[in-house]
C-alpha positions in Angstrom: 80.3 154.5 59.0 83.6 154.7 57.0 83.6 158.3 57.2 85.2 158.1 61.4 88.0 156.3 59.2 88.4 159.1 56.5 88.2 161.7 59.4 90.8 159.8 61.2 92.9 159.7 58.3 92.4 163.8 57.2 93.5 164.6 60.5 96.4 162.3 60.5 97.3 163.5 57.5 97.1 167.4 58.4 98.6 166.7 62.0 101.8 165.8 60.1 101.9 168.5 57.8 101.2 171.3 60.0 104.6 170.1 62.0 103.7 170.9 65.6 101.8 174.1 64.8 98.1 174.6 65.1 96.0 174.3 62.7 92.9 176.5 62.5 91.3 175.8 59.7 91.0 172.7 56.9 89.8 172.3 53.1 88.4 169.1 51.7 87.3 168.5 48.0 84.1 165.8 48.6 82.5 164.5 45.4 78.6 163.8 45.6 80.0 160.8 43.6 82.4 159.6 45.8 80.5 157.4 48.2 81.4 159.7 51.3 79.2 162.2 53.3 79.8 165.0 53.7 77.8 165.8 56.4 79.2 162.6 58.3 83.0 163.9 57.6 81.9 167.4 59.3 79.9 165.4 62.1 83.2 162.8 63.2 85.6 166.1 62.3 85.6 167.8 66.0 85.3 164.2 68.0 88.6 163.1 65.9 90.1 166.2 66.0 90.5 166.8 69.6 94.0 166.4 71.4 95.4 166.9 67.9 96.8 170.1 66.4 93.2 170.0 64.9 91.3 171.2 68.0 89.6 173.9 67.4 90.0 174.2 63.6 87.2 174.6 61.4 86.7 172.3 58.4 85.8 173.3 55.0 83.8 171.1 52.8 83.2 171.6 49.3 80.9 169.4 47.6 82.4 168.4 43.9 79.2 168.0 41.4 79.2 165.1 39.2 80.1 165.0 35.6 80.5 162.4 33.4 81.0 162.2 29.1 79.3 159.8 27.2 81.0 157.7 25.1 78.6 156.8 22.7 77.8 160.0 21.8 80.1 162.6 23.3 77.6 164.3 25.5 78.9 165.7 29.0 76.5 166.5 31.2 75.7 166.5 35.1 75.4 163.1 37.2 73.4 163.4 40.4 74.7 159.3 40.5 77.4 156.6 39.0 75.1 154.4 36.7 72.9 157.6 35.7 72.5 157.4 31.9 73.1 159.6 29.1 70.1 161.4 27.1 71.0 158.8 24.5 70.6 156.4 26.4 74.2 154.5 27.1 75.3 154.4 30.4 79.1 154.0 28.6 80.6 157.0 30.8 84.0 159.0 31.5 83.4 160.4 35.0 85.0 163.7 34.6 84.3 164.9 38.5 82.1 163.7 41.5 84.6 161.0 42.6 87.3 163.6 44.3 88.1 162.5 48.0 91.4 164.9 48.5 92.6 167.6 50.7 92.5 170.9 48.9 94.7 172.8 51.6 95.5 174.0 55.4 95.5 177.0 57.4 98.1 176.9 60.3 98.0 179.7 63.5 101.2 182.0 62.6 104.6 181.2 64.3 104.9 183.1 67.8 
C-alpha cells in the first residue's frame, strides 16, 4: 500500500509548514486517475498523524474527475481510466485532469 508512504509524506510536509502550530484541518486534491486511494489516504491519515501537529486534524479529500482531449479528433470528454478511448476511437490522449496528487491548503489552530 503506497498510500502509508503518501500519508507519511502529506503529514511531513504540513508538519513543516504549519511551524510548531496545530493543525486542525488538511486539503488534498486526489485524481481518480492518479493511481492513489483515496479512501486508503483517509484510512493511514489519523495512524500517521498522531504525535505530529496533525493529531486531531481532519483531512479533506477531494476527488479530481478525469479528463482527457483527443488528439485525433479534438474531443474532450470524461475518463473514468488512463487507456479509456475516445468516441472516435484513438486512445491518442492529453490528460487534462485525474492525475493531481497535491496539497490544496491547511488550516492551523489560531496563535494563543
Amino acid at each position: 500500500m503506497h498510500e502509508l508512504g503518501i500519508t507519511r509524506n502529506i503529514v511531513s510536509i504540513v508538519a513543516d509548514a504549519a511551524k510548531g502550530r496545530r493543525v486542525t484541518g488538511v486539503t488534498v486534491d486526489v485524481g481518480k486517475l492518479s493511481g492513489v486511494m483515496a479512501d486508503a489516504l483517509a484510512f493511514c491519515f489519523d495512524v500517521v498523524a498522531k504525535g505530529s501537529a496533525l493529531e486531531g486534524a481532519q483531512l479533506h479529500i477531494h476527488e479530481i474527475e478525469g479528463r482527457a482531449r483527443c488528439k485525433a479528433c479534438g474531443a474532450e470528454f470524461e475518463t473514468p481510466a488512463l487507456y479509456t478511448p475516445c468516441s472516435c476511437g484513438s486512445r491518442d490522449l492529453i490528460h487534462i485532469s485525474g492525475e493531481e496528487l497535491k496539497i490544496r491548503s491547511m488550516e492551523l489552530e489560531e496563535a494563543a
